[in-house]
C-alpha positions as CSV (number, residue, x, y, z in Angstrom):
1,X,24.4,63.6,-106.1
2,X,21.5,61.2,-105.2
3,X,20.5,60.3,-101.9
4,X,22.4,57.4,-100.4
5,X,21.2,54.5,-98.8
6,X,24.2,54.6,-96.6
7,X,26.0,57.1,-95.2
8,X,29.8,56.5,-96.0
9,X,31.0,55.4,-92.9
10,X,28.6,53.2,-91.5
11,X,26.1,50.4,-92.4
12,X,22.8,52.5,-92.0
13,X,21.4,55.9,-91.3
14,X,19.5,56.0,-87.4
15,X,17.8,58.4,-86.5
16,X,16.4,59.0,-82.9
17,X,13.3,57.2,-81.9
18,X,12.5,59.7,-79.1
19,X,9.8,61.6,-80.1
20,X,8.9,63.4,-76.3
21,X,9.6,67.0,-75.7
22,X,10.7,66.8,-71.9
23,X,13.1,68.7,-69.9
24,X,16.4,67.9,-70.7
25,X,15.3,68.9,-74.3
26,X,13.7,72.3,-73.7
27,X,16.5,72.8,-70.9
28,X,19.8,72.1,-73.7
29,X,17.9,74.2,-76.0
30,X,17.5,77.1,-73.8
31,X,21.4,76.4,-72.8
32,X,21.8,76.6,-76.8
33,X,20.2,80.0,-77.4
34,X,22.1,81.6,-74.5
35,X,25.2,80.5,-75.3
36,X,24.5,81.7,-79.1
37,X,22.9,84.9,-78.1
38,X,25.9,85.4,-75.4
39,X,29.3,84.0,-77.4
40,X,27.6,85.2,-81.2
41,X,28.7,81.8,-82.3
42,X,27.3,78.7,-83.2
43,X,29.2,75.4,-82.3
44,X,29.3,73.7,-85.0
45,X,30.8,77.4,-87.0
46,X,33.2,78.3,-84.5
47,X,35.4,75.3,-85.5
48,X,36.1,76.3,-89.0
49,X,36.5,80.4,-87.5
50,X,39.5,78.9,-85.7
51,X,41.5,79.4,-88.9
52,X,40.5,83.1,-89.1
53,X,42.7,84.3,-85.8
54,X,40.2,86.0,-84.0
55,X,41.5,85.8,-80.3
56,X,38.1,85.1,-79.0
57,X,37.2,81.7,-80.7
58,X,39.8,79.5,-78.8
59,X,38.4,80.3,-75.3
60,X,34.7,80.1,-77.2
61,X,35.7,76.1,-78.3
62,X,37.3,75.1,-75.3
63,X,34.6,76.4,-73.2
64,X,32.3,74.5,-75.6
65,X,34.8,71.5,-74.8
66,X,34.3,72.1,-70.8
67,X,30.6,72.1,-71.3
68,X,30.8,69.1,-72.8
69,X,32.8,67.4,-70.2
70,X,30.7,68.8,-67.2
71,X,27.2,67.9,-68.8
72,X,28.7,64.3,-69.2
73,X,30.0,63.9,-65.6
74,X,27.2,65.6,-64.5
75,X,24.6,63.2,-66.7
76,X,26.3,60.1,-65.2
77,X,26.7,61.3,-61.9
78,X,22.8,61.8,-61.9
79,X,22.2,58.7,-63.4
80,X,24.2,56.4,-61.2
81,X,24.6,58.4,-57.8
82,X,27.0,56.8,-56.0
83,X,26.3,54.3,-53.2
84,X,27.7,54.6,-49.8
């Protein structure tokens, strides 16, 4: 139980070489806590939860799912407006 010097499906641990706090940070954070504080779940726990039955973490993962989608669209909409 060692630590690796790969992780098992790839050839090398990365790890991000952005190192400033700027908005899109500080702003998915504060997305983050609300959703949290709101839903009582976190993300990455809600997907095992799915096996316990409780009606409320289906809509609380596909909502995650939309967010996903939407901040995507929206991140490459912004980043490459469209040219008329």
């Amino acid at each position: 139980f060692g630590c690796r010097k790969a992780p098992v499906f790839e050839a090398a641990f990365t790890l991000p070489t952005k190192r400033a706090i700027d908005k899109e940070l500080v702003g998915g954070a504060a997305v983050f806590g609300i959703g949290w504080g709101i839903a009582g779940f976190c993300p990455g726990g809600a997907i095992p939860a799915l096996g316990l039955g409780y009606s409320a973490t289906p809509i609380f993962v596909a909502a995650v799912i939309a967010g996903i989608v939407v901040a995507r669209f929206a991140r490459t909409r912004l980043a490459h407006p469209a040219t008329a």
